[in-house]
N, C-alpha and C positions, 0 to 999 in steps of 0.2 A: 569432662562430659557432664552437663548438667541434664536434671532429672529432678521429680518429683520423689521425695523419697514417699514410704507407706502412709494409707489414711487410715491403718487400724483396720480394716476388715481382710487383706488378702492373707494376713496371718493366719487368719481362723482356718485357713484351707491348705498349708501347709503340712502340718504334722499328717490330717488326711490323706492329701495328694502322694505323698509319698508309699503312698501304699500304693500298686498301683490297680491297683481292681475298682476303686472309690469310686461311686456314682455318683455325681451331685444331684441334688434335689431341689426342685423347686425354681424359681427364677434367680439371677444373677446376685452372687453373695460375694462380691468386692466391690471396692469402688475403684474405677480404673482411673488413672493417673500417667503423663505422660510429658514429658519436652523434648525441644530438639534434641538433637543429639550430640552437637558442637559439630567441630573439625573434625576432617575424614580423616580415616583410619590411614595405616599405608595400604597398598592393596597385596594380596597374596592369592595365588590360582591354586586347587585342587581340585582331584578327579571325583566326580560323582556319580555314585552307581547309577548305571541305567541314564546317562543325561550327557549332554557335554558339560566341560566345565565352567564351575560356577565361581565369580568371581569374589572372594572373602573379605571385600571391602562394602564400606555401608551405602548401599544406593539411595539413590534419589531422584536419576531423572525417567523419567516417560521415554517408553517405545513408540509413540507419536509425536518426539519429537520437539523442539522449541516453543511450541503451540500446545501440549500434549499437557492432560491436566491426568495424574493419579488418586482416584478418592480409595480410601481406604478407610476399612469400619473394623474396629478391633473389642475383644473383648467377648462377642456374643460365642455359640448363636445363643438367643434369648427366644421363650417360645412368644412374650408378648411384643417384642419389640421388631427383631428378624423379619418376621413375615411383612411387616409394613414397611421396613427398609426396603426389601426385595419386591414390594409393590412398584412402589414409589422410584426404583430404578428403571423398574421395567417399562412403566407408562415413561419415565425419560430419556428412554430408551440409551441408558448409559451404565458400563459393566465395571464394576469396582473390583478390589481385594480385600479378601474378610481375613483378618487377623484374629483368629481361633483359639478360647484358651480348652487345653484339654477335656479338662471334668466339663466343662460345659458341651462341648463336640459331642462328648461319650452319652453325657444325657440327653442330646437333642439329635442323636442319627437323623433324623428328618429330616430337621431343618439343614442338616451341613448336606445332604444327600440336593437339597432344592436350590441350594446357593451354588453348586455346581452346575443341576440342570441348568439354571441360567443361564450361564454362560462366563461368571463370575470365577475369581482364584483365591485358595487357597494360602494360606498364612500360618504358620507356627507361633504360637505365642505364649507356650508354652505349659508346662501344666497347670501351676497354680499364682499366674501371674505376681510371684515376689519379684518385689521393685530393686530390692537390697541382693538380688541374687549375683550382681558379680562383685560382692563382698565374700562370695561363697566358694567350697573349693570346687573343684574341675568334678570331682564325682558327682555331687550336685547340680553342676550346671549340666552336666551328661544327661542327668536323670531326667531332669524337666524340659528339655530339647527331645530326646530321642520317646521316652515315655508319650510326649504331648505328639511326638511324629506318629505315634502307630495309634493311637487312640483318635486324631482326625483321621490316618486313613483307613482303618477299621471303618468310622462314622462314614466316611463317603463312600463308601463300597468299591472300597482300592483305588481312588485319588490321591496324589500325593500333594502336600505343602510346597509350592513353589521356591515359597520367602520364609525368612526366620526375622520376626521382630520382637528385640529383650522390651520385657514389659519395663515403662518407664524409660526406656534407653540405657537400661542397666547390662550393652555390651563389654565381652571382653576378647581381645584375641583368640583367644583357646574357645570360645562360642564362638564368637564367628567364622572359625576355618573348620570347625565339628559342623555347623550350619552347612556351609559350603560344602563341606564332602559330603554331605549326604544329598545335595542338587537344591537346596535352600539358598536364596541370595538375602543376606543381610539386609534390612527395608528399613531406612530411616522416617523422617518427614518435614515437611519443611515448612509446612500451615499448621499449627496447632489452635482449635479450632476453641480449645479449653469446654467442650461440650460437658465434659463430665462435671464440671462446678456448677453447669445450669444458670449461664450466664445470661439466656434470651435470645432467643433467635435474630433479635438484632443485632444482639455484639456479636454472634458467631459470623452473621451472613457479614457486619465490617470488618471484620478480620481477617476472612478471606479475602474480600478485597481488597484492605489493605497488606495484603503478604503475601500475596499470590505471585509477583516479582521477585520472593525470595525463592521461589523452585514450584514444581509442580505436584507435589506429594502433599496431600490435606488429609490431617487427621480427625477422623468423626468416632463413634462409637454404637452402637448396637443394645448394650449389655452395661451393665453395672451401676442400674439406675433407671431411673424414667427420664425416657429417653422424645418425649413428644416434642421439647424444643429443638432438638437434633431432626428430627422429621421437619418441623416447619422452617426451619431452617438452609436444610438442601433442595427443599421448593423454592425456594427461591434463589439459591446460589446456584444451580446447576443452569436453570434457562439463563441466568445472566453470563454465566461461563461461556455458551452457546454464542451468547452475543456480541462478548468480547472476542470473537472468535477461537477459542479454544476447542480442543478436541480432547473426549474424554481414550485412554488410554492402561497400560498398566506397569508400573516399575520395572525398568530394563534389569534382566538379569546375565 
């Protein structure tokens, strides 16, 4: 599975995160990092409280289908960032998945309470976005799965996290079937949009274009950074979506 390993900041928020009462403070204190995922998992079914069963292999395609395009925003909420993604959706009239990391949820109740009103879903991503986390063992990776589960739905005022995406694509079996029992579906992606290096809204909006044929799942970002080029960037990728005739949708689970 390839992956970005750590840039140096999501460490600082570990030894923290583990605690789990931590608040974070302030705007977004990692830099988010992420790649495909590779080759899918095998698939394994378990029963999830309250839901039917969710399937514990890593998705990828759209509930709308071969047409069916998934944006996904990971990392936030961020209080400066957030609110103009979730503008910017709304005049485009198209409903994304926000991949959530804990301490940020915990400090921005608002903001994950509005990303719901929307009309938008939920994403686990755990608590302290460690990229190196399935080098870790199974109580570890419990902690920051199940921890980061109750601290967004605390923040949304009892919504639950759909999806589980390992920051970086740092899945492992034993996450991904913990994920699944709990009614989480494994969320990969198959556009990496590399928004987080601040590439320009140019290379991101060609990049979609050109990978958009690899699958429907585009990954964007929110959080862990300034994030303005990622805003001028889905201004213009999403009406072109529109054009190519896509329909915007969200990760089958």
């Amino acid at each position: 599975m390839a992956k970005h390993k750590g840039r140096g900041w999501h460490g600082r928020l570990l030894s923290a995160a583990l605690g789990v009462t931590v608040v974070a403070a302030g705007s977004s204190v990692w830099t988010a990092q992420a790649e495909p995922t590779g080759g899918r998992q095998p698939e394994a079914r378990v029963s999830a409280p309250d839901s039917r069963p969710v399937a514990a292999d890593i998705a990828h395609a759209s509930d709308r289908g071969k047409r069916g395009v998934n944006i996904t925003i990971d990392d936030g909420p961020d209080p400066a960032w957030t609110p103009q993604v979730l503008q910017l959706l709304k005049d485009s009239g198209v409903k994304a998945t926000f991949c959530m990391v804990g301490t940020q949820a915990q400090a921005y109740p608002d903001l994950v309470k509005e990303v719901v009103a929307d009309g938008h879903r939920l994403c686990n991503h755990t608590v302290s976005h460690d990229t190196a986390m399935d080098t870790k063992s199974e109580a570890y990776q419990s902690q920051q799965i199940l921890d980061a589960e109750r601290m967004i739905t605390k923040a949304s005022g009892g919504v639950r996290s759909q999806y589980y995406r390992a920051p970086g694509g740092a899945f492992t079996p034993y996450s991904r079937q913990l994920a699944a029992s709990r009614g989480m579906r494994p969320l990969g992606w198959n556009v990496d949009t590399k928004d987080f290096e601040r590439p320009g809204a140019d290379a991101m909006v060609a990049t979609v274009k050109r990978e958009i044929s690899n699958g429907p799942t585009i990954l964007f970002h929110d959080a862990g950074g300034e994030r303005s080029q990622t805003l001028a960037a889905l201004r213009e990728i999403l009406p072109w979506l529109k054009e190519q005739g896509y329909s915007f949708g969200f990760p089958v689970r």
